[in-house]
C-alpha positions as CSV (number, residue, x, y, z in Angstrom):
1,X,6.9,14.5,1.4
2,X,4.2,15.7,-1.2
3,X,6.3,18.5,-2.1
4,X,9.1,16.6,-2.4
5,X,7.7,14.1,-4.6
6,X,6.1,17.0,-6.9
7,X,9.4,18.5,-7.3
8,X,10.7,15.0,-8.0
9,X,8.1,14.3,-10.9
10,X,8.8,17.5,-12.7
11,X,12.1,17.0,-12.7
12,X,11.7,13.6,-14.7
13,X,9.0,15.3,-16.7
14,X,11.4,18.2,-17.4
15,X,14.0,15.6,-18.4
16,X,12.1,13.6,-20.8
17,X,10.8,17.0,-22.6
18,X,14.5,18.3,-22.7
19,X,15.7,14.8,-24.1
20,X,13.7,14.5,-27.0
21,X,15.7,16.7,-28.9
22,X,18.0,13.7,-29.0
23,X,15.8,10.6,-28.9
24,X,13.1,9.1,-30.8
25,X,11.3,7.8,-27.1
26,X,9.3,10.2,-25.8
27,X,5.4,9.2,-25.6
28,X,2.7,10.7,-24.1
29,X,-0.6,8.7,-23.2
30,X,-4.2,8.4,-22.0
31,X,-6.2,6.0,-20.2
32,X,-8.9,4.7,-19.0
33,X,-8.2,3.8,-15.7
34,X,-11.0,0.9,-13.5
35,X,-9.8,-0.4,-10.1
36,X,-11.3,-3.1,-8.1
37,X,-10.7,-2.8,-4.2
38,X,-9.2,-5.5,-2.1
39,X,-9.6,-6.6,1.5
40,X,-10.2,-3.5,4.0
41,X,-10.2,-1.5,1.3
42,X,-13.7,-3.2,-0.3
43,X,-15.4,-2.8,3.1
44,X,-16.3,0.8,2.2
45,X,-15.4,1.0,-1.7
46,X,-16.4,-1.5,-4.7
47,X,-14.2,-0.2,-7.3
48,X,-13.6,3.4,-9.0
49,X,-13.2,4.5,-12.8
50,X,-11.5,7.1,-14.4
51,X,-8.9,8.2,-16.5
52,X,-5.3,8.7,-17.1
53,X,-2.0,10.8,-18.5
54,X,1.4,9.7,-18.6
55,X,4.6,10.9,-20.8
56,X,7.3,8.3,-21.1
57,X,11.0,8.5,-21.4
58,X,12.9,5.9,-23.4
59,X,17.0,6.2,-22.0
60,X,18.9,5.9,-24.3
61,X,22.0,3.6,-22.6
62,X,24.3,1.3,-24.9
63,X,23.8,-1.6,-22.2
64,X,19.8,-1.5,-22.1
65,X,18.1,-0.5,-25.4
66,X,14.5,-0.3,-24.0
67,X,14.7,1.1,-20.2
68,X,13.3,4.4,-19.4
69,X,11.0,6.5,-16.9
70,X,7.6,7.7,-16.7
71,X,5.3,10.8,-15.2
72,X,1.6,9.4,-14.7
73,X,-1.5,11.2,-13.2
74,X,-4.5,9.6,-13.1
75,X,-8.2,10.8,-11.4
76,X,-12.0,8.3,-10.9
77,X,-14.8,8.0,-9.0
78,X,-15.0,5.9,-6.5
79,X,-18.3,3.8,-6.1
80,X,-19.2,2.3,-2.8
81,X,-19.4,-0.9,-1.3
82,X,-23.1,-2.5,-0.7
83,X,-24.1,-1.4,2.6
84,X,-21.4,0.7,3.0
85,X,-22.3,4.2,4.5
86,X,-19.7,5.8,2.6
87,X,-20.8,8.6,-0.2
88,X,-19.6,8.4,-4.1
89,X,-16.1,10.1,-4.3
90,X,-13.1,10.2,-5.9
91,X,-9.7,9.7,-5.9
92,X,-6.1,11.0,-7.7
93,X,-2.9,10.1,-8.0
94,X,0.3,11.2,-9.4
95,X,3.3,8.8,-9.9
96,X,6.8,8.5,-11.2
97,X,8.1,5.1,-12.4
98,X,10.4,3.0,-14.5
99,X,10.2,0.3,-16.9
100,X,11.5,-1.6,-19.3
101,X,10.4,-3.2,-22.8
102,X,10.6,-6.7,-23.9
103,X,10.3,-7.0,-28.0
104,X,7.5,-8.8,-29.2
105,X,7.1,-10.7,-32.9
106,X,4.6,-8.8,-35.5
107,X,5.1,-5.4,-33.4
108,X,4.2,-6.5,-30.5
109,X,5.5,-5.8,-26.9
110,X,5.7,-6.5,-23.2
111,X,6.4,-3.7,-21.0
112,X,6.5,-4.2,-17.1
113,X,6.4,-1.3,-14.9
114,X,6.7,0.0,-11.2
115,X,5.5,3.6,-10.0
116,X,5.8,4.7,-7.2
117,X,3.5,8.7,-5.8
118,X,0.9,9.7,-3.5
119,X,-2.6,8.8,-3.7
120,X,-5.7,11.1,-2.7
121,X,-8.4,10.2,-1.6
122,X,-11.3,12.3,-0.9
123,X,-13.9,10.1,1.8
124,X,-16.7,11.7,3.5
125,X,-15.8,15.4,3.0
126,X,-12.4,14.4,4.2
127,X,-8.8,14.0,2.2
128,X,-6.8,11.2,2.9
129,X,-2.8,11.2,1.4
130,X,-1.5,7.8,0.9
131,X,1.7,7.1,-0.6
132,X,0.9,4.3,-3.1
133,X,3.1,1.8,-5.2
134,X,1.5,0.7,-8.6
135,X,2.6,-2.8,-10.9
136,X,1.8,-3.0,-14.5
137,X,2.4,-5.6,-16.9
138,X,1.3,-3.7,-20.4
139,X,1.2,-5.8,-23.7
140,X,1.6,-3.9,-26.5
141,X,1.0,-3.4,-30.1
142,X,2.2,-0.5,-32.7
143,X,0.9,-1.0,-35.9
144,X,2.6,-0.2,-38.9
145,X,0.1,1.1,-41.7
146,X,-1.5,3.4,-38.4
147,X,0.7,6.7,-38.5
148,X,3.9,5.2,-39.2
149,X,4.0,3.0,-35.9
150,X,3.9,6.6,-34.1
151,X,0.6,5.0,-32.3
152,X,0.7,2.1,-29.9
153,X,-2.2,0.4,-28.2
154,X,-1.9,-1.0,-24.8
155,X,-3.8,-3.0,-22.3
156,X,-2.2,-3.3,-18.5
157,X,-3.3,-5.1,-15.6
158,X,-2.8,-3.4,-13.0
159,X,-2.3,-3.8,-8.8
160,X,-1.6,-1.4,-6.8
161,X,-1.1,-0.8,-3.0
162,X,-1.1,1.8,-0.1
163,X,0.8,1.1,3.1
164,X,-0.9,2.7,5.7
165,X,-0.3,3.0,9.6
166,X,-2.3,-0.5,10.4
167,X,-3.6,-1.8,7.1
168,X,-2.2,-2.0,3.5
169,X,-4.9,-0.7,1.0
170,X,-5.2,-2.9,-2.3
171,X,-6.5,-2.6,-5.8
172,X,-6.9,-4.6,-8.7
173,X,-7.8,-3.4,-12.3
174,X,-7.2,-3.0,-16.1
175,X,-5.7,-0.2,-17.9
176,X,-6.6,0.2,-21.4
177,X,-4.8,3.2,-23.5
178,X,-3.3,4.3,-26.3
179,X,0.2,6.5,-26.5
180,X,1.5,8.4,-29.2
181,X,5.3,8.6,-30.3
182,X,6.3,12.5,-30.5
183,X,9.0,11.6,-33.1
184,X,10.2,9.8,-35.8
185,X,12.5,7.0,-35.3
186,X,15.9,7.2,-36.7
C-alpha cells in the first residue's frame, strides 16, 4: 500500500512539474504545521509541531477554472500527554489531495481541500503506519505590490483523521504558510 501510494504521489508531482510549461498554476509551499490530539489519541499525545511542503497544480479545465491537485509532506514533534508514559517523538506524513478555489474580493480567497496518504508515527522506539485523511479550509490572500501577486499567504484550519483497526485517531490544528507562484500569469 505504501508503495503504491509513493508511486501515486510522484506521479501527480511529475504531472504538475511537466504541466507548467503550459499553465500559470503551479505553487510550491511551506508550513508551519501544530496539531492538537483528539479522544484516544490525547490519552498518550497533547499535540505536535512541525513543518510542511507541498507543490500545487491548478487544471486547467474550461468547466472549472480553479480545481487542481496537490503533493504535501509534512514532519513534528510530538509532545506527550500529562501523565502519559509515552516519550517525545515524532511523526510524518505524505499526502496527495485535491481542491478547489473560491474567489475572494480585494485578492482574497477560500480554498477547501481533501488529502488523502499515510501517516508515521514513531511511539516508543516503535513505527506505527496509519493511512490518514486530512480537511483544510485555507483563506487566502495574494497581494499585489508583493512580487507581482506571485506570493500568497495562507492560514488553514485543519482536521485530520486515522482509521485504525478499533479506534479512529483525531487531530485538530492550524496551518499557517506562505506559497509562491512559479510563473507569471498570462
Amino acid at each position: 500500500m505504501i508503495k503504491k501510494f509513493l508511486q501515486y504521489l510522484s506521479a501527480v508531482i511529475c504531472a504538475a512539474v511537466f504541466c507548467t510549461t503550459a499553465s500559470a498554476q503551479l505553487k510550491v509551499g511551506t508550513y508551519a504545521v501544530n496539531q492538537y490530539m483528539l479522544g484516544e489519541y490525547a490519552e498518550y499525545a497533547c499535540c505536535s509541531a512541525g513543518g510542511s511542503m507541498d507543490i500545487e497544480y491548478g487544471i486547467p479545465l474550461p468547466f472549472l477554472q480553479n480545481f487542481g491537485v496537490s503533493g504535501r509532506a509534512q514532519a513534528a514533534a510530538v509532545i506527550p500527554a500529562a501523565g502519559s508514559n509515552m516519550q517525545p517523538s515524532w511523526n510524518t506524513a505524505a499526502m496527495a489531495g485535491i481542491w478547489v478555489n473560491f474567489p475572494l474580493p480585494d485578492n482574497f480567497s477560500v480554498q477547501p481541500e481533501t488529502d488523502w496518504g499515510i501517516w508515521i508515527n514513531a511511539l516508543d522506539e516503535k513505527l506505527y503506519v496509519d493511512q490518514v485523511i486530512q480537511l483544510s479550509c485555507a483563506v487566502r490572500y495574494s497581494p499585489e505590490k508583493i512580487a507581482d501577486a506571485r506570493l500568497t499567504f495562507e492560514i488553514a484550519p485543519v482536521y485530520s483523521f486515522m482509521p485504525e483497526q478499533d479506534c479512529i485517531l483525531n487531530t485538530i490544528g492550524i496551518r499557517p504558510g506562505v506559497l509562491y507562484r512559479l510563473k507569471e500569469k498570462k
